[in-house]
C-alpha positions as CSV (number, residue, x, y, z in Angstrom):
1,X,-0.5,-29.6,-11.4
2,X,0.5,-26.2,-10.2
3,X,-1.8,-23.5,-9.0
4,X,-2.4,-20.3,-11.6
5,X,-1.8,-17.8,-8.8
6,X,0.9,-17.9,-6.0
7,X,-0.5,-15.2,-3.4
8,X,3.0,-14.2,-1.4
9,X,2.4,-12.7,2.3
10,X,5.6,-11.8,4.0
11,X,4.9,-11.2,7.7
12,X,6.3,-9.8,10.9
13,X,4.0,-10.1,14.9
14,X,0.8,-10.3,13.3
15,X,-0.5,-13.4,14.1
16,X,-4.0,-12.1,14.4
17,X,-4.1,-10.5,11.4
18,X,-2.7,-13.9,9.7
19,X,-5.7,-15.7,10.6
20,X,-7.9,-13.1,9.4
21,X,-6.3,-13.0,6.1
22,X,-6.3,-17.0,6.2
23,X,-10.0,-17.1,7.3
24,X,-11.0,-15.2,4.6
25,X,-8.5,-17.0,1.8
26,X,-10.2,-20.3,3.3
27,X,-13.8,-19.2,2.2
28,X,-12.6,-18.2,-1.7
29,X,-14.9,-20.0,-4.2
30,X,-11.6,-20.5,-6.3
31,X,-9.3,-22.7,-4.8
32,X,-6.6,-22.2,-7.8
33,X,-4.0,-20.6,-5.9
34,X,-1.1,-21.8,-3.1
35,X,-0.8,-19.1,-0.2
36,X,3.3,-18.5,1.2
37,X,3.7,-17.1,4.4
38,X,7.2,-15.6,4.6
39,X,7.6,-15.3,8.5
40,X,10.4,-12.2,8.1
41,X,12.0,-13.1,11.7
42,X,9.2,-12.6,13.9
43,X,9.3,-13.0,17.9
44,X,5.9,-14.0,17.9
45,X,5.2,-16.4,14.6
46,X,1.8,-17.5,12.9
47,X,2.7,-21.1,12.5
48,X,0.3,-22.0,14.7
49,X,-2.6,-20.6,12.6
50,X,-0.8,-21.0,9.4
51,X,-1.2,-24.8,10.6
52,X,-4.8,-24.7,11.3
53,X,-5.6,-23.2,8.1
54,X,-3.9,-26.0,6.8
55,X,-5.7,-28.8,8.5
56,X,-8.9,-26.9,7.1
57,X,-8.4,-27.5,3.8
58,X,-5.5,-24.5,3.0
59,X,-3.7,-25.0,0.1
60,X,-0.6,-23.1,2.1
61,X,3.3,-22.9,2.8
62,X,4.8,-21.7,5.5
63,X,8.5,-20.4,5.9
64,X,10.3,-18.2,8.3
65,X,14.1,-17.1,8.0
66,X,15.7,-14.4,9.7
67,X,14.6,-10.1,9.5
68,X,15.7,-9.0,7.0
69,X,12.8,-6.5,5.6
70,X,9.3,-6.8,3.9
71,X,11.0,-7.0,0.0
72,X,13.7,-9.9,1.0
73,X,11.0,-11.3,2.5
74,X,8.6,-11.4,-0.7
75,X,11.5,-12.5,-2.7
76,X,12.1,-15.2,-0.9
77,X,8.4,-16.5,-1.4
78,X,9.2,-15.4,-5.0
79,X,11.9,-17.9,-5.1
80,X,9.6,-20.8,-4.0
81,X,6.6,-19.9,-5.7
82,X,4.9,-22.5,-7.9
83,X,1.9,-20.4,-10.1
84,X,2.0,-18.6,-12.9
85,X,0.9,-15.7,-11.6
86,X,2.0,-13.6,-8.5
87,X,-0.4,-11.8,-6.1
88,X,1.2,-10.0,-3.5
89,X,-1.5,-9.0,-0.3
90,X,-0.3,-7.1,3.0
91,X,-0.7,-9.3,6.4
92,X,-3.2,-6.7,7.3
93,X,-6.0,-7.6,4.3
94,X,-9.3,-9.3,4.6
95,X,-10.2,-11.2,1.0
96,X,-13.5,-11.3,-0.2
97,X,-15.0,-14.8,-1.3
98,X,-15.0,-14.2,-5.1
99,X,-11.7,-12.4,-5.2
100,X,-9.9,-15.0,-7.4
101,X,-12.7,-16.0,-9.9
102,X,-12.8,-11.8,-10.3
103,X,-9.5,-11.8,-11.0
104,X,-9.0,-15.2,-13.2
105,X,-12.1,-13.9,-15.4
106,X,-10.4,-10.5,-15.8
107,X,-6.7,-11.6,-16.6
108,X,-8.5,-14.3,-19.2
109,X,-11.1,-11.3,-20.8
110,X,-8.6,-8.6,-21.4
111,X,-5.2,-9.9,-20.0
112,X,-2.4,-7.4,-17.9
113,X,1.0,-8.5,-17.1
114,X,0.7,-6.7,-14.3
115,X,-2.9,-5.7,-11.9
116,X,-3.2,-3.7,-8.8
117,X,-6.6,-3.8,-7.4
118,X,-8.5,-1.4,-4.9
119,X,-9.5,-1.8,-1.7
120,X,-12.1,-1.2,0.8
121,X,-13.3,-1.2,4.4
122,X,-15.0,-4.1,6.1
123,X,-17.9,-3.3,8.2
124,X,-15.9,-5.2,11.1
125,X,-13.4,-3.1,10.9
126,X,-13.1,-0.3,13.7
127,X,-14.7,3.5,13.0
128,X,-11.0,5.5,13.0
129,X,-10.1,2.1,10.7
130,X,-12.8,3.2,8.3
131,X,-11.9,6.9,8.5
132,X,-8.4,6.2,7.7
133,X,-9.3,4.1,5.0
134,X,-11.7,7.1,3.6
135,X,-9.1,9.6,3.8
136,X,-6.1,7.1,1.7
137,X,-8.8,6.7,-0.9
138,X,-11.1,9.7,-1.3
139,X,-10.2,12.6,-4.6
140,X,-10.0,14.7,-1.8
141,X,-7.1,13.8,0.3
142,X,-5.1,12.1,-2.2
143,X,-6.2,12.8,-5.8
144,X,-8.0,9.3,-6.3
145,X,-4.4,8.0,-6.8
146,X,-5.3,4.9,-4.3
147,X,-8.8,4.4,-4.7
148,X,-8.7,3.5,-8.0
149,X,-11.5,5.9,-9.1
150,X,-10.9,9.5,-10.8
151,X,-6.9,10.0,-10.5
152,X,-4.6,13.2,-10.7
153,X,-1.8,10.9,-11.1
154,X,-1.8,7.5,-13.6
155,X,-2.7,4.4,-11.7
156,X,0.4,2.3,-10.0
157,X,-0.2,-1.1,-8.2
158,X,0.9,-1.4,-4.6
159,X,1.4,-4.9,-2.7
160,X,-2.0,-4.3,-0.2
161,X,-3.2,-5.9,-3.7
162,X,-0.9,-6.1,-6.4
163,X,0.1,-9.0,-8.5
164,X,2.1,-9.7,-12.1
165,X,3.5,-13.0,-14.5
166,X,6.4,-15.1,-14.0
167,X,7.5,-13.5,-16.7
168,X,7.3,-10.1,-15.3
169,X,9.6,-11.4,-12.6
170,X,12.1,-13.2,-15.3
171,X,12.8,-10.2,-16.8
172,X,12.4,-7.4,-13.9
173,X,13.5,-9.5,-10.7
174,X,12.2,-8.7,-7.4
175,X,11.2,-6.2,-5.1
176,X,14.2,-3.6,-3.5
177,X,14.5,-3.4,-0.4
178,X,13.3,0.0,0.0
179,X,10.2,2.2,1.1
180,X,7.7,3.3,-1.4
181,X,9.5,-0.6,-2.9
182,X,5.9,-1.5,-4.5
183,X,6.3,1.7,-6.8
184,X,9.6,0.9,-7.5
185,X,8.7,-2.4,-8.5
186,X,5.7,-0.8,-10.8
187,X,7.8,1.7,-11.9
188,X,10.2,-0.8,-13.3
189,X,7.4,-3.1,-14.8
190,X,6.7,0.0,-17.0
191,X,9.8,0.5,-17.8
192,X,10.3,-2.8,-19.1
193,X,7.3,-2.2,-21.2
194,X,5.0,-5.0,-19.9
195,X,1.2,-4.2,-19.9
196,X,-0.3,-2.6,-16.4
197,X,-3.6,-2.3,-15.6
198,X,-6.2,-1.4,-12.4
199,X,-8.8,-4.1,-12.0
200,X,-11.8,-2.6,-9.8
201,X,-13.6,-5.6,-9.0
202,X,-10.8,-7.4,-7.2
203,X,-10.7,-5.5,-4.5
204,X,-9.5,-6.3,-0.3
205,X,-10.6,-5.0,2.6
206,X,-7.5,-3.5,4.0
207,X,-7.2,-3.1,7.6
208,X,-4.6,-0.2,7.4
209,X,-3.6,1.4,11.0
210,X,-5.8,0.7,13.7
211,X,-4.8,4.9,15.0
212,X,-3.5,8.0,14.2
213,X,-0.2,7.7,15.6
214,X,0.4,4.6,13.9
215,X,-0.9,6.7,10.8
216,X,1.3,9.6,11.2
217,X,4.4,7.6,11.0
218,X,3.2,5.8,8.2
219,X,2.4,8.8,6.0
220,X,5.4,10.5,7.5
221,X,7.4,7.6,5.7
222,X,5.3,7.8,2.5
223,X,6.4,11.7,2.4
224,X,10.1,10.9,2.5
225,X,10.0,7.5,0.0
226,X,8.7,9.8,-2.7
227,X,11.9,11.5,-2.6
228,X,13.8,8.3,-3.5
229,X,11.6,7.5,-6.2
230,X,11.7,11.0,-7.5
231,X,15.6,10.2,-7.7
232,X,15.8,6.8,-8.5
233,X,13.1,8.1,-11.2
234,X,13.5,11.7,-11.8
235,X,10.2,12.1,-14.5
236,X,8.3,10.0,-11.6
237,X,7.8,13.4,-9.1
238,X,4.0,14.5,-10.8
239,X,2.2,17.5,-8.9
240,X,-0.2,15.8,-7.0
241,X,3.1,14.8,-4.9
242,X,3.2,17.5,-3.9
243,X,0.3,18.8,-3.1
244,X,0.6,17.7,0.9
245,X,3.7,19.7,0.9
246,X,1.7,22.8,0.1
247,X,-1.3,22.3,1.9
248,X,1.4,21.6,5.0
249,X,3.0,25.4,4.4
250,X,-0.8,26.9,3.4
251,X,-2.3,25.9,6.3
252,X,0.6,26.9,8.9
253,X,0.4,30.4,6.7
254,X,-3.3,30.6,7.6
255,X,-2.9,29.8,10.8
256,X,-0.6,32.7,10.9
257,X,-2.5,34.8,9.1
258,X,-5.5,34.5,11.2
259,X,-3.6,34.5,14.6
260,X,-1.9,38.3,13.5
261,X,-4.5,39.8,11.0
262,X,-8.0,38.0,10.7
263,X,-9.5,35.3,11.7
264,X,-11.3,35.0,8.5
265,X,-8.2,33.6,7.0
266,X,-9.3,30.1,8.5
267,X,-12.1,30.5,6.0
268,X,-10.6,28.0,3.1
269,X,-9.6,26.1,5.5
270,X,-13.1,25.6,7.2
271,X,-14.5,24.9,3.9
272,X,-11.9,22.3,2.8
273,X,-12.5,19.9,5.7
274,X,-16.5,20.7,5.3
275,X,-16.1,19.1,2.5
276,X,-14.4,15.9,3.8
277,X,-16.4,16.1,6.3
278,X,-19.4,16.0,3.8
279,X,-17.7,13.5,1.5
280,X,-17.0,10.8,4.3
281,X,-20.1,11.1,5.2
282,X,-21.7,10.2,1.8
283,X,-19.4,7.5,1.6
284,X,-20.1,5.9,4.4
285,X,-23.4,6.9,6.1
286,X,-21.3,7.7,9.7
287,X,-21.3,10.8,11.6
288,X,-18.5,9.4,13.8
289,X,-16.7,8.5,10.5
290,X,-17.1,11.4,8.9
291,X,-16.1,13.5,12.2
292,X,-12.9,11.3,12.1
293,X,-12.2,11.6,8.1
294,X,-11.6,15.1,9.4
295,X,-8.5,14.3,11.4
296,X,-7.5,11.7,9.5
297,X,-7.2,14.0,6.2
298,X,-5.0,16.1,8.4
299,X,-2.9,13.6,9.7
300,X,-2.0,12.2,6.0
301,X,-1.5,15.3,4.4
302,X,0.6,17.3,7.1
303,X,2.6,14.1,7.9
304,X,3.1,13.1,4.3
305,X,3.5,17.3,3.6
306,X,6.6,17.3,6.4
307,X,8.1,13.8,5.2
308,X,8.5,15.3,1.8
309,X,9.9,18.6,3.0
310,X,12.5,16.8,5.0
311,X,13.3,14.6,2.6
312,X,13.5,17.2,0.2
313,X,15.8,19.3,2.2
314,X,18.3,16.9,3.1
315,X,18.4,14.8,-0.3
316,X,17.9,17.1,-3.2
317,X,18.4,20.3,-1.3
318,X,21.5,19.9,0.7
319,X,22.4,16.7,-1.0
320,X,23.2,15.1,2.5
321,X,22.6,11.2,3.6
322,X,23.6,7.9,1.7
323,X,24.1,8.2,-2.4
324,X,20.6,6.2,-3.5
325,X,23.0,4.0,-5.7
326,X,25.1,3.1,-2.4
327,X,21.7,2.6,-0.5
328,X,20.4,0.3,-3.5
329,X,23.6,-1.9,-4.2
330,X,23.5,-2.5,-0.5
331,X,20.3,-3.4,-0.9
332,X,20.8,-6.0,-4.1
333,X,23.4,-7.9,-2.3
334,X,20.9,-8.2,0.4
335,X,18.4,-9.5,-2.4
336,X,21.0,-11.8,-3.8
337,X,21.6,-13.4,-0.2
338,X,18.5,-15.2,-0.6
């Protein structure tokens, strides 16, 4: 008899995190799912601990097949997938115990084609972890959009936590390989007219980048990918979008501002981080988190603020770099490969 739920894992160098995420999948109260590691070409594999989560009682498969990106890699678990249901977690997730009966009572009370879930920080997880992890998910910083509580922008799933039917993936396929690909995926499930919806109580603790270099770059990236979607998708680009953009170009005005006329112009600026500063800590009950929220709001909106801009200069602007349809049947022979 198969499993209800095929949770798909592609993976690249993070053992570690591997046998966290197996750890945690190991201790679920449901066992009605299969896990599949997709090991994306890594130098240093997780078969090791894939196979020790096994001997404990793992209901898991593991495959690995040359790098070819994160989506190739989640279609190819696709493709091998026994359940009726696909959940898709990042490496980097910690899942709590009741996560599947959550979900199973959910999906049989008011059924979805297609869920994405919140997440959260584990208290094991490191203080600039848990500030980062405030500042993806607080109204603040990114308009609820993540967090799944008051939004600016309609909910969309992502694959930290994100699952949908086998017959989502009849009709819509699988996942481009592309940046921002879990929207596009979303996106496309909507288009298709299949039923989305946010559960709250299935949530994952979600490790995100352990600093704020690693952070940078990963918003950076975030900035730019909007700027596909916006043209794979051209209804998709909503204002909260870009809002980073234009707190980016207020703040460096300010900053101008108060260096040749006042200082006083820092004023809105003081009071917007203030209130981070406030907010993180009545979310978590950490001065040193709520000191580091501070940074970490910075960091996400400046870097996803100058990803956009760029991206917006040289796609839409000046019309420059690979046509999106070149970049995406490029991309679907890649997918069709498999």
């Amino acid at each position: 008899m198969h499993p209800r739920f095929s949770v798909i894992v592609p993976v690249y160098n993070r053992e570690a995190e591997v046998k966290d995420l197996a750890d945690s999948l190991l201790r679920q109260s449901s066992k009605d799912f299969e896990l599949i590691i997709v090991e994306d070409g890594s130098t240093l594999p997780c078969k090791k601990v894939v196979d020790e989560a096994a001997t404990k009682g793992l209901n898991v498969k593991y495959f690995m097949k040359p790098n070819e990106g994160r989506s190739i890699a989640r279609n190819y678990g696709l493709e091998r997938a026994q359940g009726q249901y696909f959940v898709f977690f990042d490496s980097d997730c910690m899942i709590p115990d009741d996560y599947f009966d959550k979900l199973a009572a959910e999906l049989d009370k008011n059924y979805v084609d297609c869920f994405g879930g919140p997440d959260a920080a584990h208290n094991s997880f490191s203080e600039t972890q848990k500030a980062i992890n405030y500042s993806m998910t607080s109204f603040l910083t990114t308009g609820g959009i993540r967090g799944g509580a008051v939004q600016l922008e309609k909910f969309v799933p992502r694959t930290f936590n994100m699952g949908f039917s086998r017959e989502v993936y009849n009709k819509v396929g699988g996942f481009r390989e592309m940046f921002s690909e879990d929207i596009d995926m979303s996106t496309r499930i909507r288009l298709a007219n299949f039923k989305t919806g946010l559960i709250r109580q299935a949530y994952v603790w979600h490790k995100r980048r352990i600093d704020f270099r690693k952070f940078l770059r990963q918003v950076y990236v975030f900035g730019m990918s909007r700027i596909t979607l916006k043209i794979l998708y051209p209804d998709s680009l909503k204002a909260v979008h870009m809002l980073p953009a234009l707190f980016l170009i207020g703040t460096l005005a300010l900053i101008l501002l108060s260096i040749f006329i006042s200082p006083w112009f820092l004023l809105p600026l003081g009071i917007y981080f203030a209130a981070v500063f406030i907010g993180a800590l009545y979310s978590t009950k950490s001065l040193k988190i709520a000191f580091l929220a501070v940074p970490a709001a910075l960091i996400q909106l400046c870097g996803y603020g100058a990803g956009f801009i760029k991206a917006w200069t040289t796609k839409i602007l000046f019309a420059k770099g690979r046509n999106i349809n070149e970049e995406l049947e490029i991309r679907k022979g890649a997918n069709e490969k498999l």
